[in-house]
C-alpha positions in Angstrom: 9.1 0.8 41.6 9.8 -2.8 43.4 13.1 -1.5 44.1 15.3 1.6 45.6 16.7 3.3 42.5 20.1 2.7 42.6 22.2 6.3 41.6 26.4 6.2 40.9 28.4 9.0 40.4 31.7 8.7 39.5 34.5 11.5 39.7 32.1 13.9 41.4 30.4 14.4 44.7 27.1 12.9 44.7 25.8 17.0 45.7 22.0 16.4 47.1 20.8 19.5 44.2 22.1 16.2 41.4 20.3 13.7 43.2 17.3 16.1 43.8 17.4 16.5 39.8 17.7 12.6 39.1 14.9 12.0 41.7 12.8 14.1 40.1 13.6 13.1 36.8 12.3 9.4 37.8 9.6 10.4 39.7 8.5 11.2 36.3 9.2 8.4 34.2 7.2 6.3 37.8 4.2 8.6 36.8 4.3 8.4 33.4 5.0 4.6 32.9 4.6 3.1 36.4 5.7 -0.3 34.8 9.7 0.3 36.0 10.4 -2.6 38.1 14.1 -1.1 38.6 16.3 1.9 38.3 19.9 2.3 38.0 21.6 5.6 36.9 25.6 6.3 36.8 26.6 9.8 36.4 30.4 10.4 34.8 31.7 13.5 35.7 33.5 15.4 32.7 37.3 14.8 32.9 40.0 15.9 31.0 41.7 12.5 30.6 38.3 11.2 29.2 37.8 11.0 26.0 34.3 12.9 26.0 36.5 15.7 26.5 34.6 18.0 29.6 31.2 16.3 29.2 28.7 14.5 31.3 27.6 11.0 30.6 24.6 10.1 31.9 23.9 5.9 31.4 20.1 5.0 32.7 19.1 1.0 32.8 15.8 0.8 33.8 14.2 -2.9 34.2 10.5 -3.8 33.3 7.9 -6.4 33.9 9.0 -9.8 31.7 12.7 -8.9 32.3 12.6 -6.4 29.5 14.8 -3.5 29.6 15.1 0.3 28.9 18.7 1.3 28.3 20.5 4.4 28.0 24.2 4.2 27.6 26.3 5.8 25.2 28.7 8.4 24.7 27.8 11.7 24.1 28.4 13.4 20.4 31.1 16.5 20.9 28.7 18.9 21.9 29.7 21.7 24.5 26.1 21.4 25.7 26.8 18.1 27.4 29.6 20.3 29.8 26.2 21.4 31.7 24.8 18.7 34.2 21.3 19.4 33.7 21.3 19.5 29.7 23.1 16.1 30.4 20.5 14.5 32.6 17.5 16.1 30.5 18.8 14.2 27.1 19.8 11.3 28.9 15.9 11.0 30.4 14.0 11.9 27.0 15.8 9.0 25.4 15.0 6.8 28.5 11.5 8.0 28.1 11.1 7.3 24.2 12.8 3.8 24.9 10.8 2.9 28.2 7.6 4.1 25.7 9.0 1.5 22.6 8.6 -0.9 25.5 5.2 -0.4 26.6 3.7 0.0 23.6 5.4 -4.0 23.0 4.1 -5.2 26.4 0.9 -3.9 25.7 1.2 -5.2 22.3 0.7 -2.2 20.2 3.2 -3.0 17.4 2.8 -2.2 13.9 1.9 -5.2 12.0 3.4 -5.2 8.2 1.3 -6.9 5.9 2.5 -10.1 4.5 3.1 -10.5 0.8 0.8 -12.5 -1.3 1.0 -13.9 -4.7 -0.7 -12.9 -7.2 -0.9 -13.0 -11.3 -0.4 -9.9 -14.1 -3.7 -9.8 -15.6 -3.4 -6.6 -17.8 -0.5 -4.0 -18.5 -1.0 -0.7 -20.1 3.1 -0.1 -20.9 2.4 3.1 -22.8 0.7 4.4 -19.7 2.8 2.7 -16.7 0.7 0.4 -15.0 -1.2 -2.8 -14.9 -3.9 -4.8 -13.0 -2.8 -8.5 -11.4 -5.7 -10.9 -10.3 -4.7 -11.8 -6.2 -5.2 -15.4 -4.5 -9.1 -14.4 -3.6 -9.5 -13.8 -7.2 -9.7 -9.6 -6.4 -8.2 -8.0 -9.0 -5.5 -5.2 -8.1 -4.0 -2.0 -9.7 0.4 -1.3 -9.7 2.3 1.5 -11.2 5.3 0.5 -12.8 7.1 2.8 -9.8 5.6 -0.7 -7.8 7.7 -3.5 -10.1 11.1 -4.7 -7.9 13.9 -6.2 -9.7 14.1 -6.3 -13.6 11.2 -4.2 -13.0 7.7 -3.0 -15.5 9.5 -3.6 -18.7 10.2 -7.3 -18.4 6.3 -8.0 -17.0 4.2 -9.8 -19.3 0.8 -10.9 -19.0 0.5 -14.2 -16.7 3.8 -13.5 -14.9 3.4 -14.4 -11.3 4.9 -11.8 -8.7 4.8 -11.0 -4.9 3.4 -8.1 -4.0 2.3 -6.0 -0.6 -1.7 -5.3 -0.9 -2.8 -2.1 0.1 -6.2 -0.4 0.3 -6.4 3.0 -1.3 -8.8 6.0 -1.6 -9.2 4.6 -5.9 -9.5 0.9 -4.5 -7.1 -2.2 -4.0 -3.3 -2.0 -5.1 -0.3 -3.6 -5.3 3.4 -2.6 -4.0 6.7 -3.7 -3.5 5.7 -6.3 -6.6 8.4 -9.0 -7.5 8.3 -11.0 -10.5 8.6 -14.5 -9.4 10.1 -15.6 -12.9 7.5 -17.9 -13.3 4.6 -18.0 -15.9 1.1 -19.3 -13.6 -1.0 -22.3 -15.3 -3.2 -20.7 -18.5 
């Protein structure tokens, strides 16, 4: 870490077993992640004028490379659990952990691409049976169920329709899903 973590408690004495815990705690995260640039942690203490009602609130902003950010701040559900410090700062890290790991995997570029739709035309429909074929833009012909059909949905296809749809490979060959009727019949 470029900088000192920076740890607040408020309405508590910071005891050195807490800050043992939270040093610990981000020793971990250093380990695991070693891309925090920055740490600060604020530790409520419960209070019976609060409204969390006897519970800890752990908030964690931790700042990465690109000035990204990892943030933990909210309060806890009404849960007795959160009356104990370290259930507290154990939930309050496993969230910083799966949010620090979110903002890896995007620095490192590891996000799920969704394909994009493409256009294609409804080349046969078996009604009786519930699906069709439509021919795609590279002239590869695809299959849909009528589950597949968006809107006024596998009734109101007819042959030549164009549509949208979301191409997929599958173990039986190339489909079709999320497929939207454009409301447009393409040139015979």
């Amino acid at each position: 870490m470029q900088t000192t973590p920076e740890i607040d408690f408020h309405g508590m004495e910071a005891s050195p077993q807490a800050q043992s815990r939270i040093a610990r705690q981000i020793d971990e995260l250093e380990t695991r992640f070693g891309r925090v640039t920055a740490c600060r942690i604020v530790v409520k203490a419960p209070s019976a004028r609060h409204h969390t009602g006897g519970q800890y609130e752990i908030n964690i902003r931790l700042a990465l490379p690109d000035g990204r950010e990892a943030i933990v701040e909210r309060t806890p559900p009404q849960d007795e659990r959160y009356q104990d410090f370290d259930f507290a700062l154990n939930d309050a890290f496993k969230r910083a952990r799966r949010r620090l790991q979110d903002q890896v995997r995007r620095l490192e570029g590891h996000v799920k691409q969704h394909a994009e739709p493409a256009l294609g035309v409804v080349r046969r429909l078996m009604r009786e049976d519930g699906y069709g074929f439509l021919e795609g833009e590279n002239g590869r012909e695809l299959y849909f169920h009528r589950n597949s059909v968006e809107g006024a949905g596998f009734d109101a296809l007819e042959r030549g329709d164009r549509v949208r749809y979301v191409p997929e490979d599958a173990e039986d060959g190339p489909q079709a899903s999320a497929v939207r009727p454009l409301g447009e019949r393409a040139p015979s």
